[in-house]
N, C-alpha and C positions, 0 to 999 in steps of 0.2 A: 445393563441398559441396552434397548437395542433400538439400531443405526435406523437414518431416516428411513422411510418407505419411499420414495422417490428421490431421486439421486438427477441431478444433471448429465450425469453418463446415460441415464435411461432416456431420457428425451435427444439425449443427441444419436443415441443407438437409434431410435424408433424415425425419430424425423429427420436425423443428420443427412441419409445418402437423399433425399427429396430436394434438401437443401442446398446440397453441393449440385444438384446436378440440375437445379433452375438459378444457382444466384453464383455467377463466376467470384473464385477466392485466393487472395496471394496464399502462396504457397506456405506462409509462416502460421494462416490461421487453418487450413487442410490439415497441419501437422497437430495444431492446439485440439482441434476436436479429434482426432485420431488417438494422440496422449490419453483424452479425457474417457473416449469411451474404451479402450483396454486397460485403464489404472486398475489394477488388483485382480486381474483377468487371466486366465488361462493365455489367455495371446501373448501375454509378457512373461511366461514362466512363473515358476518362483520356488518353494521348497514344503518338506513335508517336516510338521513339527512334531516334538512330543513333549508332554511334561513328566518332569522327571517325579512327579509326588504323586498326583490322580490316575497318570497313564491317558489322559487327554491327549489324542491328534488331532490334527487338522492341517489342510493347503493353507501358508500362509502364500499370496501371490504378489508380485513385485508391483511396486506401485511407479509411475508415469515421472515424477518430477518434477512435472512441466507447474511454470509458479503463476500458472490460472486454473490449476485444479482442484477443487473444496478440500478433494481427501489428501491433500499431500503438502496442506499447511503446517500443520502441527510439528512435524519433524523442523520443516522448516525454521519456522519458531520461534522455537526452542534453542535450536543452532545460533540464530539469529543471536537470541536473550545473554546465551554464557558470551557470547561475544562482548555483550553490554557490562554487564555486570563490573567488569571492572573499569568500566570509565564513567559511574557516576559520580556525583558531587554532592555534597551535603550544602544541598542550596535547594530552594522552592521551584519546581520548574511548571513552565508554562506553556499551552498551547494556545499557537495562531495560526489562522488559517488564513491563505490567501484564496481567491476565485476568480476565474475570467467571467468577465461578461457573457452574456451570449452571443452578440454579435461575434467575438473574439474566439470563442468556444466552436462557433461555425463555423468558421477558420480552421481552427484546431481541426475538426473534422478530417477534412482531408490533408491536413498537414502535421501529422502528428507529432513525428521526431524531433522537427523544425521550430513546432509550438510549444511542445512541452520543454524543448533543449529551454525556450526563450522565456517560461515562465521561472522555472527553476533561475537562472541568472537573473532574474529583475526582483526578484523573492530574494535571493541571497544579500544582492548589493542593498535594497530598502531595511533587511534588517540589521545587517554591518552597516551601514553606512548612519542610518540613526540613532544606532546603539553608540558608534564612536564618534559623536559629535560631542562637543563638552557642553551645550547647553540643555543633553538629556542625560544617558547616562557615562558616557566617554569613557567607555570600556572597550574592547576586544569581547566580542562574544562567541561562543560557540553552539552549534546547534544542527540536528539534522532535519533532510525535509521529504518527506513522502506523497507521492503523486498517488492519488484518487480520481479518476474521470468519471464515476457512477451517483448518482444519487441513490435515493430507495427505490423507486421505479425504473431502474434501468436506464434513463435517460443519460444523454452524455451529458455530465457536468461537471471539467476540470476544474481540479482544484488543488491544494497544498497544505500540508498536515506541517505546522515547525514544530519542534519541541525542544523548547531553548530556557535552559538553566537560569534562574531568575540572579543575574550578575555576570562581573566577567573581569580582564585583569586590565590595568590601566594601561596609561601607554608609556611608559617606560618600564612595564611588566613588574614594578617592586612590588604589588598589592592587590589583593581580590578588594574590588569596589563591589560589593550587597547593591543588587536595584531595591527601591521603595516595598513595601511590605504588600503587598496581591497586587502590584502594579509593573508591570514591564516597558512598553513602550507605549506612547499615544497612540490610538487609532486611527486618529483623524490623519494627523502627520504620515505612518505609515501609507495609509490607503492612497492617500496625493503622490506620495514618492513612488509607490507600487505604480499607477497608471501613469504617470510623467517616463517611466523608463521602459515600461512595456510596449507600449504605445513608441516611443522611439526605436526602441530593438526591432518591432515589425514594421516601420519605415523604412530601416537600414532592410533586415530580411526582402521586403519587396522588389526594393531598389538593387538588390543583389540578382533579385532571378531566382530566391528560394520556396516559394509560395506558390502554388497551384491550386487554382479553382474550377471547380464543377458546376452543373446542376445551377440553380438558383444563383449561388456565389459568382457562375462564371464573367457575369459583366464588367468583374471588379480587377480581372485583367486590364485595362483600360486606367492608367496611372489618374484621370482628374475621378472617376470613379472609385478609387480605392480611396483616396484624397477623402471625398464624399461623405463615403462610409462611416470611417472613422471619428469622422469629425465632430458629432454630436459627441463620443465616448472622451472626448478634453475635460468636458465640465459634468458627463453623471458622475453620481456617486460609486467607487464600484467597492465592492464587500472585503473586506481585511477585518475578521471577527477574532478577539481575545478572547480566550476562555480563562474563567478565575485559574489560580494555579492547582493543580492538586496533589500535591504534597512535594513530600521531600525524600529522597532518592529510596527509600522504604515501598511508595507509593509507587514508582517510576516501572518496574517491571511491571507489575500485575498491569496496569494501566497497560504498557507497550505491547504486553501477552495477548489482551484483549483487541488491538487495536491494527498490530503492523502488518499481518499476514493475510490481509483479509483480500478476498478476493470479490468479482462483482456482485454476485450473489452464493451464499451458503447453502447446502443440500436443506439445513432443517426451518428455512424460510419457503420452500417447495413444500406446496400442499395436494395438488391435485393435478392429471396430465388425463382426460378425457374429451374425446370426439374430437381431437386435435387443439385442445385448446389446455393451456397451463394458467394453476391458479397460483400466486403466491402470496405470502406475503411481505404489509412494507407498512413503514410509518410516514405519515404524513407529519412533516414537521410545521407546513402551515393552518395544520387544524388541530394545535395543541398537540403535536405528536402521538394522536390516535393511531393504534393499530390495524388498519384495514387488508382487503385485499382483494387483487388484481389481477383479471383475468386476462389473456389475450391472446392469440393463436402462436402454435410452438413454430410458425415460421418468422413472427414478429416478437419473439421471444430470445429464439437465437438469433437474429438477425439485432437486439438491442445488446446482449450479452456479446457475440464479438465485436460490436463497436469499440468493446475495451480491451482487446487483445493489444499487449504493447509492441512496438518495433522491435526483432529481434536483436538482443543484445541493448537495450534501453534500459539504462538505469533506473530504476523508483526511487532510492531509496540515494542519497547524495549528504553528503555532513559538509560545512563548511565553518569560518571561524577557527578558534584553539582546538576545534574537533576533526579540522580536515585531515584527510589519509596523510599529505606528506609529511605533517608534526604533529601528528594528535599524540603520539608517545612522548613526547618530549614537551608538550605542553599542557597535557594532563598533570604528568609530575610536576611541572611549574605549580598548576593550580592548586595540589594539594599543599603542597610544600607551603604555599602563604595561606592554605585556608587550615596547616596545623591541623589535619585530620589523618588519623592513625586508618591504614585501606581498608582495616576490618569492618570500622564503621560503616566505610560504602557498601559496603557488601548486604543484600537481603537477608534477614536471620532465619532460621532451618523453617520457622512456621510457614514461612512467606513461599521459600521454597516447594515446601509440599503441598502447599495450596494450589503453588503454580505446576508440577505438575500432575496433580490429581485433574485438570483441564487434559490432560492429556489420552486419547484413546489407550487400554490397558497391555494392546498389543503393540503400540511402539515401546513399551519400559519391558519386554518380552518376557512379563507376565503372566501368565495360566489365565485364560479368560474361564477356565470354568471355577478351576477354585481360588483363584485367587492367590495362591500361595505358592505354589511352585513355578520354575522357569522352564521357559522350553527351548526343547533343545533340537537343533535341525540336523534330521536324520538322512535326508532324501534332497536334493536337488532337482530341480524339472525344469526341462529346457524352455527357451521359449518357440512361440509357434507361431510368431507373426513377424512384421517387421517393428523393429523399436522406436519408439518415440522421439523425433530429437529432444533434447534437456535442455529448457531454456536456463540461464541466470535468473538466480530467484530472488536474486537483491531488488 
């Protein structure tokens, strides 16, 4: 099968040096499109392969790292996935998503580190804290949460991926309590605790000195202005959407395969790059999820695409609950231990597995792309010829 015709590397190769040198750039996103247009490139070296069955060569060339580049998810992954793999649970798991407002989102803009530190902690404590109330389910829950700031159109719009096992263990830990049968927690209740403690967190942030404003935003310098601002976002409604569950830890990878490594946009949503203008496409989710597409000039193109370059060293990807880093080993085994499941059972069966990596390009499993049956074997090293890309963290 062969690879897109238009690649993100190619538009930042053709229009990137125009762009660097009319739109001033911290030095973390110079590095992100630098990564992206030498990924797999003679500039970054790489090696000469052979297969040992057809006698098939070719340059395989070193790929970037960097974890905003299309080509250099999959490995990712994949890494990601055996890491998962033994910490699921034979329980229904469910995704909720939390979203900032816009108002809130225009904030975020120029305050990224500060905004996103503060969404993820008001997300954490709303789903801990109403999971363990005993008039809902009064459990201990665990769950991890992944930072999105993109829509389909590019457009900046944070937001939060949870993916939290439908249950969790009580409080004096004798017992895995089952939430309701495709029911996790209320919406309504979430969405009210979500903007009660957001909304407080960037009070405190303000009143700190952590918050900077530009452009439009800058009046809100000015404390009875920011006051102001806000103040209509007490009483909207703001978005905390449940998604039904979809399945049970069988489900759980292909799902996560599909979903966690994604970057703003993908090389094979790139349809066309003419007279300076990029076509792609995108689904409109408020016209019944029609598939359209959308044109716009490659300087208002990359100029939406590094909107979502993250702070360097910014975690995406954060677990809290019986899932956090400093006892997720020790409270996983709790949880099996009372939920009486033998580890095999968590485990994907071999189908599932090869399903999941036939998604994968044929030359990360360093497979013969011509026939398919032999490995290849690296004969030849080649230096590189540029300077290297920094490696961002691809959590």
């Amino acid at each position: 099968m062969s690879g897109p015709t238009l690649e993100l590397a190619g538009i930042f190769r053709q229009h990137g040096p125009a762009y660097r040198k009319a739109h001033p750039l911290p030095l973390y996103q110079h590095r992100l499109m630098q990564a992206i247009e030498t990924c797999r490139t003679e500039a970054l070296g790489g090696s000469v392969e052979w297969c040992d069955r057809c006698q098939y060569s070719h340059i395989h060339y070193r790929s970037c790292g960097n974890r905003h580049c299309p080509k250099c998810q999959g490995a990712a992954r994949e890494k990601w996935l055996d890491q998962r793999r033994g910490e699921l649970l034979p329980a229904e798991y469910f995704h909720v998503v939390f979203t900032l407002p816009e108002p809130i989102a225009a904030i975020a803009f120029y305050n990224k580190e500060v905004v996103y530190d503060l969404l993820f902690r008001a997300t954490a404590e709303t789903l801990l804290s109403i999971a363990r109330d005993p008039q809902r389910l009064g459990v201990e829950i665990g769950f991890f949460a992944l930072l999105h700031s993109w829509g389909q159109n590019l457009h900046f719009h944070p937001h939060l991926h949870c993916v939290v096992p439908g249950g969790g263990l009580s409080a004096d830990h004798d017992r895995w309590i089952h939430g309701r049968p495709r029911f996790l927690l209320p919406v309504k209740v979430l969405s009210r605790r979500f903007r009660r403690l957001m909304l407080k967190a960037l009070h405190k942030a303000y009143a700190a000195g952590q918050l900077q404003f530009f452009g439009d935003l800058e009046p809100l310098g000015d404390p009875p202005a920011f006051a102001r601002y806000l103040a209509p976002l007490r009483k909207s409604k703001w978005v905390v959407y449940a998604k039904p569950p979809f399945g049970g830890p069988q489900h759980v990878l292909e799902y996560l395969g599909r979903y966690t490594h994604r970057v703003a946009i993908s090389n094979r949503r790139l349809l066309a790059l003419e007279d300076g203008q990029v076509s792609f496409q995108w689904k409109d989710y408020r016209d019944g999820q029609q598939q359209k597409v959308m044109t716009v000039s490659a300087e208002e193109f990359i100029r939406r695409f590094l909107q979502h370059a993250l702070p360097p060293g910014f975690q995406r990807i954060r677990y809290y609950g019986f899932l956090a880093n400093c006892h997720r080993a020790e409270k996983l085994a709790l949880c099996r231990r009372l939920l009486a499941t033998p580890c095999s059972t968590l485990l994907p069966q071999p189908a599932a597995c090869r399903d999941l990596l036939a998604t994968l390009p044929a030359t990360n499993l360093r497979l013969c792309p011509q026939c398919g049956i032999g490995t290849l074997m690296r004969m030849q090293l080649l230096p590189c010829h540029g300077p290297l890309p920094l490696r961002l963290d691809s959590s």
